[in-house]
C-alpha positions in Angstrom: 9.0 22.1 50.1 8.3 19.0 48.2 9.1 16.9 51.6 7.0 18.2 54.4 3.7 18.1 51.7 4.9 14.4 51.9 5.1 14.4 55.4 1.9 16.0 56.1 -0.2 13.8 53.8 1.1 10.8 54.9 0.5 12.1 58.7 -2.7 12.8 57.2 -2.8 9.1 56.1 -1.7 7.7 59.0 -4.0 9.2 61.5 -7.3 8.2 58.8 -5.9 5.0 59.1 -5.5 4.5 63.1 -9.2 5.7 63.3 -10.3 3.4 60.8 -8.5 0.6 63.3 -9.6 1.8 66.4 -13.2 1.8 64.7 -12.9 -1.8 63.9 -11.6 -2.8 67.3 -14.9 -0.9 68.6 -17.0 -2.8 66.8 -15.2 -5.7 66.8 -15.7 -6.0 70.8 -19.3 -5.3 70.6 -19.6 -8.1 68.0 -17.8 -10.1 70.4 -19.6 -9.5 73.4 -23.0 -9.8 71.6 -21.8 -13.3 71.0 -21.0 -14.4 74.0 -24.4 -13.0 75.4 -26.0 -15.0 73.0 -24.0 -18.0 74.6 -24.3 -17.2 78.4 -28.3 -16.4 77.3 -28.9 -19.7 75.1 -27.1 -21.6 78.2 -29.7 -20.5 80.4 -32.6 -20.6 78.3 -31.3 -24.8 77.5 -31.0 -25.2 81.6 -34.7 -24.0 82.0 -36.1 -26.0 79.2 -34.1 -29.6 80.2 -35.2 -28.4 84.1 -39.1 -27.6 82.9 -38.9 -31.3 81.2 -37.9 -32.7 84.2 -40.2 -31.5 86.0 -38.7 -29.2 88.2 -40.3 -26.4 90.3 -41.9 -23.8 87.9 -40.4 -21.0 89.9 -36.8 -22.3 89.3 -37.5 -22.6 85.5 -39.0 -18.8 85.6 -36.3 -17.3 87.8 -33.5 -18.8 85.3 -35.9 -17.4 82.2 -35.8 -14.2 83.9 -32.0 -13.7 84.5 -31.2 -14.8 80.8 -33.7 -12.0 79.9 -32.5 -9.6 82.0 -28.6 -10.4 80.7 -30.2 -9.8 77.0 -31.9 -5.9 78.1 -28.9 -4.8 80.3 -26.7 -5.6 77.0 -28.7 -4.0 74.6 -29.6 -0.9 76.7 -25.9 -0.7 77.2 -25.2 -0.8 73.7 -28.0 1.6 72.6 -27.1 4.3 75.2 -24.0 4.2 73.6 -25.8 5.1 70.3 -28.0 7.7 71.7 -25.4 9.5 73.9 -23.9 12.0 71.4 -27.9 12.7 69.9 -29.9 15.4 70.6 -32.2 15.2 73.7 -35.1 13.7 72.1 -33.4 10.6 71.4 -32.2 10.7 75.3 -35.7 10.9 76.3 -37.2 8.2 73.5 -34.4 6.1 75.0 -35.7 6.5 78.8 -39.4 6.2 77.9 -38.5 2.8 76.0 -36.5 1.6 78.9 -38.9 2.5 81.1 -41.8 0.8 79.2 -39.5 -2.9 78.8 -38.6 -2.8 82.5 -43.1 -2.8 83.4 -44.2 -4.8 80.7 -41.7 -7.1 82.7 -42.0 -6.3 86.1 -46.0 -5.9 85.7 -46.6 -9.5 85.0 -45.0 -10.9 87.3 -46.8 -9.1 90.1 -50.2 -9.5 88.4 
């Protein structure tokens, strides 16, 4: 009797442990692709500003702005639908409304 009470708490041990680890490797590759954002964003952001100084056309300089922000709010709504996937429907719809709201107040100025 004494064994399989062993067995089953270090089963129970085991499977705390692997979901500990798979945690970490979750977070782990978001950690690692914000990084790398940061590094494909900065990249672009460096182009525009050594391009604007050179006096290249404005509408290069804006269009490179633009992709490195667009990278930055793909990535992050990515990221937060992830958090607000299992919530209630509230948090679904305060998700679309916000995303909704980023997308004109960048699309807005550019036509105006």
């Amino acid at each position: 009797m004494a064994t399989k009470k062993t067995s089953s708490s270090s089963s129970k041990s085991t499977k705390s442990s692997s979901s500990s680890s798979s945690s970490k490797k979750t977070v782990w590759g978001l950690n690692k692709i914000s990084f790398w954002t940061i590094v494909a964003v900065t990249f672009l952001y460096a182009l525009s500003l050594i391009l604007s100084a050179c006096g290249i056309n404005m509408k290069v300089v804006s269009a490179l702005q633009g992709v490195a922000t667009a990278i930055m709010i793909i990535i992050v709504a990515v990221l937060a639908w992830r958090y607000v996937r299992p919530k209630q429907m509230v948090w679904k719809v305060l998700y679309v409304i916000c995303l909704l709201i980023v997308i004109a107040g960048i699309i807005v100025p550019l036509v105006i």
